[in-house]
N, C-alpha and C positions, 0 to 999 in steps of 0.2 A: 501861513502853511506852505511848506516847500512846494514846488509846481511837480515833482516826481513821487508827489504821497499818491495821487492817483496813477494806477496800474491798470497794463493795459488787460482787459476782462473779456470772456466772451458768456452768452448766456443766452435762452429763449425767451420768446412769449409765449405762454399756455394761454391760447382761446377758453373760454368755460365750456362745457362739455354739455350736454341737454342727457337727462336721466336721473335717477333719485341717489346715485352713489356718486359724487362726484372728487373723492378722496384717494384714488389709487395712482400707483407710481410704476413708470416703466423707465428700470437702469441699465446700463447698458456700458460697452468698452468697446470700440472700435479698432481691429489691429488689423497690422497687413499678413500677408502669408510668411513671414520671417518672424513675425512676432513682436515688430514695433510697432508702435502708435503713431501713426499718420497724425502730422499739424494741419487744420484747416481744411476737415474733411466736412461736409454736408450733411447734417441728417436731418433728415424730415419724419416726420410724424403723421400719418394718415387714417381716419376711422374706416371701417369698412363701403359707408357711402359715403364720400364729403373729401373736399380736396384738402388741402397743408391745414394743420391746425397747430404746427409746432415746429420750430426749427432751432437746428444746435449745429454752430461751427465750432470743433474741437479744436484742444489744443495739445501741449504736449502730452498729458495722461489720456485720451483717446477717449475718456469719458462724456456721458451725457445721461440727462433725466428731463423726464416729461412728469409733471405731475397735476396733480388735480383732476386724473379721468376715470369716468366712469363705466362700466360695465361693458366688454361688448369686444369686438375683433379691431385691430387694429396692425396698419402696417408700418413698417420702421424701415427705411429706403437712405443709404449712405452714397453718396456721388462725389470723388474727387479724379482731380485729373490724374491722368496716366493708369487709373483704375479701371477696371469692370465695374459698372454699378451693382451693388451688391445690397439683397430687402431682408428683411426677418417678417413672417407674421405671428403677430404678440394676441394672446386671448388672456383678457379681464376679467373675470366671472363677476365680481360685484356680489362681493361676502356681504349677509347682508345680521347679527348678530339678534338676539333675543330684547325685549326691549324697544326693538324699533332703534337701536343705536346703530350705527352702521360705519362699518370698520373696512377702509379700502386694504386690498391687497399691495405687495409687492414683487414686478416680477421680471428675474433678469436675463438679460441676451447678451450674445456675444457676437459682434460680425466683420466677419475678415474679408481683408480688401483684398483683389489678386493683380498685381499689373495687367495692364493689355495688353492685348498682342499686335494690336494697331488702336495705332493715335489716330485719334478724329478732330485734330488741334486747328486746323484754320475755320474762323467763325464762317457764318452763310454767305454765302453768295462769292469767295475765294474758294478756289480749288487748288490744288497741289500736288500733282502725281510724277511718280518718278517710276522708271520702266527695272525697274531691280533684278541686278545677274541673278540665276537660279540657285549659287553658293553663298550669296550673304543673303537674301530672304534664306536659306535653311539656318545659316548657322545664326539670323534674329530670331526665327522664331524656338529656336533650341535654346537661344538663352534667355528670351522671356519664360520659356517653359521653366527651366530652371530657376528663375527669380521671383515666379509664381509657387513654386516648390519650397522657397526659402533658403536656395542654394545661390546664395546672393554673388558669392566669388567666382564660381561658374558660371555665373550669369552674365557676369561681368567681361570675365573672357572669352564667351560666346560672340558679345555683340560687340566687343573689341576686333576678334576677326572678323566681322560683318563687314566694320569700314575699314576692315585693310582689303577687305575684297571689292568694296564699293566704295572710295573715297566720300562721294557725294551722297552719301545713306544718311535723309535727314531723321527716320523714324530710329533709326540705331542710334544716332549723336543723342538726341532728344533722351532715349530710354536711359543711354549712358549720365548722362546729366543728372536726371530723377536720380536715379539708385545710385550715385554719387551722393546727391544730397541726402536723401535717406541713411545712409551711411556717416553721415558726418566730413567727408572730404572734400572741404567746399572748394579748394584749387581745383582739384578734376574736374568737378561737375562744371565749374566757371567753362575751364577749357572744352567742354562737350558744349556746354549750351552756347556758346558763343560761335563752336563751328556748325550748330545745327541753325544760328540766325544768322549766318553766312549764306547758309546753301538757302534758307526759306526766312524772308524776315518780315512773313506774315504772319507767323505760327504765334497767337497770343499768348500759348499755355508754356512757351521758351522765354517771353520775357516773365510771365508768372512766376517759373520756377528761378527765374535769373532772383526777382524780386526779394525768393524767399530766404537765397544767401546772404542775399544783402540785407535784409532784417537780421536775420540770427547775428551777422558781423556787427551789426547796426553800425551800417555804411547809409545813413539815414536818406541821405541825397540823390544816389545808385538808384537806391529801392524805390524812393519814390518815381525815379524816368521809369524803372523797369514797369510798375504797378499801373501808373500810367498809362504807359505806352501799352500794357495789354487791355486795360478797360477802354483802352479807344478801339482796340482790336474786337474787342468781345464785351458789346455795352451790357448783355447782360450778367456778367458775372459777379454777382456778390462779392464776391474775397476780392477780385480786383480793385472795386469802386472802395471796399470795406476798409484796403489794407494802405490803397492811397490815400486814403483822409489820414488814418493814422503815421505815416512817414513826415507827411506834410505836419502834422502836430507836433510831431519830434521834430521837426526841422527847426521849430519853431523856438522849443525848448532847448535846441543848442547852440542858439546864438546864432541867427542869419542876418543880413541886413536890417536894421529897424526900420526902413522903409518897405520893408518886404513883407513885414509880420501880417500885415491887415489883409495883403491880398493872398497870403498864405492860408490864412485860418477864413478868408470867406472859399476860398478852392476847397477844403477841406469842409465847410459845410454844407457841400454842394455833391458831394461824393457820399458824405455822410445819409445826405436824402436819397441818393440814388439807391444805395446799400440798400436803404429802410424798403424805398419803395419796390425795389427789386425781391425782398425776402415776405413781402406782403406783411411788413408793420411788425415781423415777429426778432429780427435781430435783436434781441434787448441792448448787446455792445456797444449799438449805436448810442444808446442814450447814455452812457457811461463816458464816450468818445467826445458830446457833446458836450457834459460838463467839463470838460478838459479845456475846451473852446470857452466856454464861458468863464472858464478861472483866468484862461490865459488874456482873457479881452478887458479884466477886472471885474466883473458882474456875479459877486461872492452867488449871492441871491438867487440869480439861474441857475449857476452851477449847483447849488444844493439841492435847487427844485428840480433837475435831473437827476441827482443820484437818487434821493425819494423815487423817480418814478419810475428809476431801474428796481430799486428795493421794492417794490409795490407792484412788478414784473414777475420778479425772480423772488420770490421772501427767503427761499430755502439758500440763496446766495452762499456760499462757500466762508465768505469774506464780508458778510450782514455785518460783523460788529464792526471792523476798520471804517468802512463805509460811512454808519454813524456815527462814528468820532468823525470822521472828515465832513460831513456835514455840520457835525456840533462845532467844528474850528473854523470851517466856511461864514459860520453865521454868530462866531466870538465877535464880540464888540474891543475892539481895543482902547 
């Protein structure tokens, strides 16, 4: 089987829920105030008493599902960087039908991201303050106002004059750089983020966002220092520990040195544990990212008995059937 049949996935764990309905579905579409779909947004899943029961990192369609719950108030909490965190709360009623058959609901949300108006970007215990003329704080905060608005071109030349009025403005370079990339102009956003890890080059969520051009380019090598270098910044970040295993797998997959491979793919499941254990057990991606590891180390066997236990995660999988044929070709006898 070609080593590119597996794709890279994202997906949750649903915990089982305690109650007699345990069959209903919360859907959902994550945008920003412009109307795209943020890659690599955070959404957690919370019941009215009880911490994370569910977690989903988006990807391009902005979508996510929690399913298998039952009856009762529940809250839905999205965190990406350069955003406000933004929660929905969801109520289940837990239909319950004649019969004693009992028939989950389905029920959908919608929740919009809005930039910040300040970055809270260096991890604890750095600080980073910069004394800002009284002309580029107005015209940053006039053009996150606007970028928040979904007036993204205004926004743009808001905080454009920001650092022609403060060269050294690392919250405008930064903002410039995001909504660069959200935009798709990844030369701009390069040239912002690189003068805002000039002026501060502790800011972990500047090599983040460096990271994520360099994924889209699949500048595989890039991405992985950038990925890196911000999970060293900020150990607990999911997507950073999440995104370096996977760069390092691609590394891996384009031909690096073959003395290189073994110590490539143990860094990478070493990241891959961090991920997991940072998301408390619920990224299912991981286990997907694993089999990748175990195809590329020759161990058919592992790797099938990961996708299984992604499929046995996730059943409702988008991509169930491809999944099982790759299994079924994982465990072809030649």
């Amino acid at each position: 089987m070609s080593k590119r049949t597996l794709l890279a996935l994202v997906a949750l764990l649903l915990l089982p829920l305690t109650g007699l309905a345990q069959n209903s579905t919360i859907r959902g579409k994550v945008r920003s105030s412009d109307g795209s779909s943020p890659t690599n947004a955070i959404v957690e899943l919370r019941p009215s008493a009880g911490g994370v029961i569910g977690q989903y990192l988006t990807r391009n369609d902005g979508d996510f599902t929690f399913t298998g719950l039952s009856g009762g108030d529940y809250e839905v909490s999205v965190t990406m960087a350069g955003y406000e965190p933004a929660r929905e709360t969801v109520q289940i009623r837990g239909i319950v039908r004649p019969s004693s058959a009992e028939f989950g609901e389905v029920v959908t949300v919608e929740i919009i991201l809005r930039p910040q108006l300040e970055h809270a970007l260096p991890p604890p215990g750095i600080s980073f303050v910069q004394d800002v003329p009284k002309a580029a704080r107005a015209a940053y905060d006039k053009g996150m106002l606007k970028i928040r608005e979904g007036k993204s071109d205004e926004g743009i030349v808001l905080l454009r004059e920001a650092t022609t009025q403060y060269s050294d403005y690392f919250d405008a370079y930064f903002a410039l750089g995001t909504e660069y990339y959200r935009r798709g102009k990844d030369t701009e956003a390069l040239e912002a983020l690189e003068r805002a890890r000039q002026i501060n080059d502790r800011g972990a969520a500047v090599y983040y966002t460096f990271g994520l051009v360099m994924l889209r380019e699949q500048k595989f090598r890039t991405a992985e220092y950038a990925f890196g270098k911000a999970a060293e910044l900020d150990d607990h970040s999911v997507s950073a520990h999440f995104n370096h295993a996977v760069c390092l797998i691609e590394m891996v997959l384009h031909g690096p040195d073959p003395s290189k491979v073994k110590d490539l793919l143990a860094q990478a499941d070493r990241e891959l544990d961090r991920a997991w254990e940072l998301s408390n057990k619920h990224l299912n991606t991981v286990l997907f990212q694993r089999a990748r590891i175990h195809q590329e180390r020759g161990d058919k066997e592992a790797a099938a008995r990961e996708l299984e236990n992604y499929l046995k995660a996730e059943p409702g999988a988008k991509n169930a059937a491809s999944l099982k044929e790759a299994i079924r070709k994982l465990r072809e006898k030649k």
